[in-house]
N, C-alpha and C positions, 0 to 999 in steps of 0.2 A: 983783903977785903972779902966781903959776901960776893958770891958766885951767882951769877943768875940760873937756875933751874935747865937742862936741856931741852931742846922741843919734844925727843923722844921721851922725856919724864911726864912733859905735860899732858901730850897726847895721850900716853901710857894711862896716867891720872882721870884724864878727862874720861878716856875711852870703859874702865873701870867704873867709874862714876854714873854714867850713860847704863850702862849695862845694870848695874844697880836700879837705877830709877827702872827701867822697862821691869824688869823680873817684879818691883813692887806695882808698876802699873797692870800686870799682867795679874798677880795676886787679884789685887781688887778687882777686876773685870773676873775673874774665877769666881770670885764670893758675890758681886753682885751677880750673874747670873745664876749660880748654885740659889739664893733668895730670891730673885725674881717670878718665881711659879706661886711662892711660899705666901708673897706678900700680895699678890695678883690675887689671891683665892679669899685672903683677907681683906681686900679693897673690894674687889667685886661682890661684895654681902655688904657692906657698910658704905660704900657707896657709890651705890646701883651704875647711877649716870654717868660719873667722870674718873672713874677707877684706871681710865688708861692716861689721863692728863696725873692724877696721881703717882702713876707709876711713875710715867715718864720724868717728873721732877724727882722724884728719889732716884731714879739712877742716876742724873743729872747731876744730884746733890754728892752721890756717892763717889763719880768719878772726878767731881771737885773738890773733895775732900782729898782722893788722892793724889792731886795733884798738890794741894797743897803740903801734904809729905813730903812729896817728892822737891819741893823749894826748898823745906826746911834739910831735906837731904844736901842740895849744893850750896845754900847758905851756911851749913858747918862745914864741909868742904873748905867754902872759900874763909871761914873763920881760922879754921886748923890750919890752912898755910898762910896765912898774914899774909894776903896780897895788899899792895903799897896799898892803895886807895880804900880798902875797903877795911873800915877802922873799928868798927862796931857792928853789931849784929842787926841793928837797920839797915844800915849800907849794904850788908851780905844779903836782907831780904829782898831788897829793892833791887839790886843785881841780878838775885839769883830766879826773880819773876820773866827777866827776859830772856 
């Protein structure tokens, strides 16, 4: 019969995984601050009054952006190892959101 996985494989796996996502969340938080002066110079000429509510939702936007990478990161994870329940690549999203 199939063997169940060991907890040292999955830990190993998850741990791997984890570290992954952080390294790309830390990317984006790099890049959006390396453009935040870039885009602040350009909002605060075009428009005057609310350039810091502007800003503010683009980084907003941009670190939700990588977050959503980062689902798609443990949603193929969990595609690539066929865990029982999780059959389809909705199932893997909807998983891998919490």
């Amino acid at each position: 019969m199939f063997e169940e996985p060991s907890i040292f494989l999955n830990l190993t796996l998850g741990t791997f995984v984890i570290i992954i996502t952080v390294v790309m969340h830390g990317i984006a938080l790099d890049v959006i601050i390396r453009y935040v002066p870039r885009a602040e110079h350009v909002l605060r000429t075009y428009m005057k009054r609310f350039w810091k509510s502007a800003i503010t939702s683009l980084v907003v936007l941009a670190v939700f952006v990588a977050h959503i990478l980062e689902i798609w990161v443990w949603a193929l994870v969990y595609m690539y190892l066929q865990i029982e329940n999780i059959n389809n690549l909705e199932t893997a999203l909807y998983f891998s959101t919490s």
